[in-house]
C-alpha positions as CSV (number, residue, x, y, z in Angstrom):
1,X,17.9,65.8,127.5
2,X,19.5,66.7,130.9
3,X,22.9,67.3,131.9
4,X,23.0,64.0,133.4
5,X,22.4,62.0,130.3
6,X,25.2,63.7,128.2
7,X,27.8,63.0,130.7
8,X,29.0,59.6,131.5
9,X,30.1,58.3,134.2
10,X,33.6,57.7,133.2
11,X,37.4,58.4,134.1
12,X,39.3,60.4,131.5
13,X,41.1,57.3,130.4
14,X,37.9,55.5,130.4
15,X,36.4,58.2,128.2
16,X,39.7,58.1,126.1
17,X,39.4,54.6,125.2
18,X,35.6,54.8,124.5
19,X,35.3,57.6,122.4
20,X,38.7,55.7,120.2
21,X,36.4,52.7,119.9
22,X,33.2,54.8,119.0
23,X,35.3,57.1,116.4
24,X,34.9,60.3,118.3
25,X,36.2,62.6,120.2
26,X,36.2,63.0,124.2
27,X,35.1,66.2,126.2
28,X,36.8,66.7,129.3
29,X,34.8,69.1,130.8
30,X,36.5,70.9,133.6
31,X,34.3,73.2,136.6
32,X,34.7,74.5,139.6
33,X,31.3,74.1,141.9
34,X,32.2,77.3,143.8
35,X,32.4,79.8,140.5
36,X,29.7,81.5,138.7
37,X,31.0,81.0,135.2
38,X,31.1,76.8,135.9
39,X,27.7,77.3,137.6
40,X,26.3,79.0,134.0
41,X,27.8,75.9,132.5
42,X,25.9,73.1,134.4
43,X,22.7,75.6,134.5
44,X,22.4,77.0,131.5
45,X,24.8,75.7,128.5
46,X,24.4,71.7,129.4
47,X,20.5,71.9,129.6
48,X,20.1,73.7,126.2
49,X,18.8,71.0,124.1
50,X,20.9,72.2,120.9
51,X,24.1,71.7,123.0
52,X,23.0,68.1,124.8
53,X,21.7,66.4,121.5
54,X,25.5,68.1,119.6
55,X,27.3,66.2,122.8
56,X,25.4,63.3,123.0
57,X,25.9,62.2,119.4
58,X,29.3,63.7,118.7
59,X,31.4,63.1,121.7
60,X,32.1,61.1,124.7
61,X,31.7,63.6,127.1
62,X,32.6,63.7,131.3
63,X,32.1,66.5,133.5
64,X,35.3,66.7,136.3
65,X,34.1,68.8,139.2
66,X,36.8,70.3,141.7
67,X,39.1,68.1,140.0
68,X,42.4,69.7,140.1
69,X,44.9,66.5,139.8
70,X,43.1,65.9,136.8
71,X,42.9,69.5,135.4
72,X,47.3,69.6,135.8
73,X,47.5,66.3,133.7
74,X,45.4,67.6,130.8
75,X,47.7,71.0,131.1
76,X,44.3,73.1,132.2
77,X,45.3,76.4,134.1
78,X,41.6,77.7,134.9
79,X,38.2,76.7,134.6
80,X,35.6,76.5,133.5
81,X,37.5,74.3,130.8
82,X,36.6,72.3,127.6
83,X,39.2,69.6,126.6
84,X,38.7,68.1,123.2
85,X,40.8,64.8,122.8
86,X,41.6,61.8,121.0
């Protein structure tokens, strides 16, 4: 499974209000395109098949690139960043 299908395509609240109706939890997965720890992320933890099948049927997970409005409102100070929420 690729990176692609364990991440939808999906606004925060969006993912909010899904994962509520599907009895999960939502990732709010937070990188920044320009920084090698974010790069190991989307290269190397995302494409392990372990970690995609663990996402794909426990959580409703996004991925928020260079998305610093966002990062403030769920209270994230750096990234890379994993928000688990409900």
């Amino acid at each position: 499974m690729s990176r692609e299908g364990i991440f939808r395509e999906l606004t925060p609240e969006q993912a909010l209000e899904a994962a509520g109706k599907e009895g999960r939890l939502a990732l709010l997965v937070f990188l920044d395109s320009k920084l090698q720890p974010c790069k190991a992320y989307e290269g190397f933890t995302f494409v392990d098949p372990s970690v995609a099948t663990w996402i794909a049927e426990h959580v409703v997970a996004v991925r928020r690139v260079d998305d610093q409005a966002e990062a403030r409102r769920f209270d994230v100070h750096a990234v890379p960043a994993l928000v688990f929420a409900s």
